[in-house]
C-alpha positions as CSV (number, residue, x, y, z in Angstrom):
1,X,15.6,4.0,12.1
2,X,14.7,4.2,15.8
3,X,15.2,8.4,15.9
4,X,13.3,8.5,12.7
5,X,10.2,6.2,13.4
6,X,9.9,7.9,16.7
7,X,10.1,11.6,15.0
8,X,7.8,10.1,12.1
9,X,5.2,9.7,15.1
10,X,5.8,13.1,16.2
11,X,5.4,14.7,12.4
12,X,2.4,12.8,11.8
13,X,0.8,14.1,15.5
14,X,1.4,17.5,15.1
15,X,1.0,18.0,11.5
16,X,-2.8,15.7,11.2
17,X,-1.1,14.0,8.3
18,X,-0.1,10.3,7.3
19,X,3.5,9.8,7.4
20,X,5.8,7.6,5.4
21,X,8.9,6.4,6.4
22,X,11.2,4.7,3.6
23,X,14.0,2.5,4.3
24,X,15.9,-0.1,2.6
25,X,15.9,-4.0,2.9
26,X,19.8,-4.1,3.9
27,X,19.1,-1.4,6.9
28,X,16.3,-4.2,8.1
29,X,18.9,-6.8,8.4
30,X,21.9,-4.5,9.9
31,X,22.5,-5.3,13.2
32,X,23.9,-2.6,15.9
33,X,23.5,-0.8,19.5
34,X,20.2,1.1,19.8
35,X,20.0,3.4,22.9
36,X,16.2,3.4,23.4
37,X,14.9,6.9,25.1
38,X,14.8,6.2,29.0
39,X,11.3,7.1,29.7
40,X,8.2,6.3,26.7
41,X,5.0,8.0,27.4
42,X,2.0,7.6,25.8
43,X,0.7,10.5,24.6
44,X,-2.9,11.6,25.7
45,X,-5.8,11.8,23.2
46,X,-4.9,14.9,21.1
47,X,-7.9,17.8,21.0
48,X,-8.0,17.3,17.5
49,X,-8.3,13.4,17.5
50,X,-11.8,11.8,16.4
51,X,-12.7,9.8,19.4
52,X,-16.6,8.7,18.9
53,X,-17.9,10.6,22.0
54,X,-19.9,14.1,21.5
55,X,-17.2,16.4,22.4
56,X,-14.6,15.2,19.5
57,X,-17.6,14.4,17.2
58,X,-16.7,18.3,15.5
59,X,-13.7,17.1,14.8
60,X,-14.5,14.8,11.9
61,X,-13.0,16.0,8.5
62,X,-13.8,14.9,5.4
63,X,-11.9,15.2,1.7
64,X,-15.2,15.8,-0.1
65,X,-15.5,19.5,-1.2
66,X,-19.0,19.6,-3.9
67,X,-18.7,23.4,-4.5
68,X,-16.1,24.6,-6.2
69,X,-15.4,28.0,-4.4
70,X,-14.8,25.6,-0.7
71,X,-13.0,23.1,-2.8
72,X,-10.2,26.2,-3.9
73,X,-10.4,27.4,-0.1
74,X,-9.7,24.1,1.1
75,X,-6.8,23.2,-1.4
76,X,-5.3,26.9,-0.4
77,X,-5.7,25.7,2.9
78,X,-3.5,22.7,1.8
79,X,-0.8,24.1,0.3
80,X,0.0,26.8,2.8
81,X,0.0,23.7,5.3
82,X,2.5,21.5,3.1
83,X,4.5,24.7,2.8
84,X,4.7,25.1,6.4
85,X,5.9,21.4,6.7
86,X,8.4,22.0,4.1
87,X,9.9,25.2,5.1
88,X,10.1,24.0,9.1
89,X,11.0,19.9,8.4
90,X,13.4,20.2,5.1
91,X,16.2,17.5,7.0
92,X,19.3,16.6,5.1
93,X,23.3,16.0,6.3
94,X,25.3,18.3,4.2
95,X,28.9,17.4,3.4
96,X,31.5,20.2,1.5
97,X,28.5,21.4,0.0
98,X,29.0,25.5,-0.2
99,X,29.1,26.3,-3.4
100,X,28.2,23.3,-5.3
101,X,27.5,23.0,-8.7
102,X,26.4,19.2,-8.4
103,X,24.8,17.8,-5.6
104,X,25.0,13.5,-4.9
105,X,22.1,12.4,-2.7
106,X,22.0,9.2,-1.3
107,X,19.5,7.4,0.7
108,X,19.7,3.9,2.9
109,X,22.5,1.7,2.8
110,X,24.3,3.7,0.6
111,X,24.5,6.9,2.9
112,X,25.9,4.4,5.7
């Protein structure tokens, strides 16, 4: 949980999107070693961030598209970013998998 709240950080930075990270209630009570990283640095105020002052106020985005035609731009815009997530962050732990005709997927406690 550790690795993946600290590359959920990472997604969320360099992708400009809301991550959520899903666990179970049994991991929450699971106790075990955690080797924390040796060094953790705060990251500096991103060029893209939306910090109040004059030079990031250009950065402010909003959702709200009133004409169609920059409503389709901005959804094309969308997908070809969630399809760059997916094809570069697709993360899964493949066991005797070649060739399967059935695939079991397990999440949580149950992939322990």
């Amino acid at each position: 949980m550790l690795d993946l709240t600290m590359l959920s950080f990472e997604l969320s930075f360099r992708y400009r999107n809301p991550v959520i990270l899903v666990s179970d209630g049994y991991l929450g009570q699971m106790t075990g070693r955690v080797t924390l990283p040796r060094t953790m640095l705060k990251p500096p105020l991103p060029e893209w961030a939306v910090y109040g002052d004059a030079m990031h106020r250009g950065n402010l985005i909003n959702s709200i598209e009133l004409d169609e035609h920059d409503l389709e731009v901005r959804n094309q815009q969308l997908n070809a970013k969630y399809a760059r997530i997916a094809e570069a962050e697709q993360r899964a732990d493949l066991y005797q998998a070649e060739g399967a005709e059935v695939l079991l997927v397990s999440f949580g406690t149950p992939a322990r």
